[in-house]
C-alpha positions in Angstrom: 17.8 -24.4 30.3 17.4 -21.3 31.7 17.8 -19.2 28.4 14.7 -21.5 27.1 12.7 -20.5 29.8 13.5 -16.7 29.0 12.9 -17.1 25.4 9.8 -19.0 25.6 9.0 -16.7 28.1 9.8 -13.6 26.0 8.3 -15.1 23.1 5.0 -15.1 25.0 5.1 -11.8 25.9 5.3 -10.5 22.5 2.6 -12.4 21.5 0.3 -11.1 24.1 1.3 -7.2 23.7 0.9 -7.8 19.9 -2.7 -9.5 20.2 -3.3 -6.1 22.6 -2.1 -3.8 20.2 -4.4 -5.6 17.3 -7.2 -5.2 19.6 -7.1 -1.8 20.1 -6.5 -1.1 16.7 -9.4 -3.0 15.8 -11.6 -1.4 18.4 -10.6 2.1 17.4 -10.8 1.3 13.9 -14.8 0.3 14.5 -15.7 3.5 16.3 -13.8 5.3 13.7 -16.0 3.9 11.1 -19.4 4.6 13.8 -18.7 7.4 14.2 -18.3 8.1 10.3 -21.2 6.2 9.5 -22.9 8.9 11.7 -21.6 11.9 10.7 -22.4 10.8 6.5 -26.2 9.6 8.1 -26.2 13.2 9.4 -25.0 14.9 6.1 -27.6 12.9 4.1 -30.3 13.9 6.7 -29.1 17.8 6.4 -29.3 17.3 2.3 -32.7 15.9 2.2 -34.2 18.6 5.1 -33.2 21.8 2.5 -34.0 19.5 -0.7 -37.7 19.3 1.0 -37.6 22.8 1.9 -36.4 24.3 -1.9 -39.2 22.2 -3.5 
């Protein structure tokens, strides 16, 4: 009975350090895209500032 316990036990433990591990890789994964969403919002802006000043 013992082992049961363990396994079940062990069993629950993976779960919950997997569903950690897919949160932070889902968290990082959004402020990886924020933060390139950004930078690309940035690059645009740059474009547009020296198309406006060439014309």
């Amino acid at each position: 009975m013992a082992d049961i316990v363990k396994n079940a036990e062990y069993k629950r433990l993976l779960q919950q350090i997997k569903a950690r591990i897919q949160g932070s890789q889902i968290k990082a994964a959004i402020k990886v895209n924020a933060e390139l969403l950004s930078l690309y919002w940035d690059l645009a802006r740059m474009i547009v500032r020296k198309q406006e000043q060439s014309s």
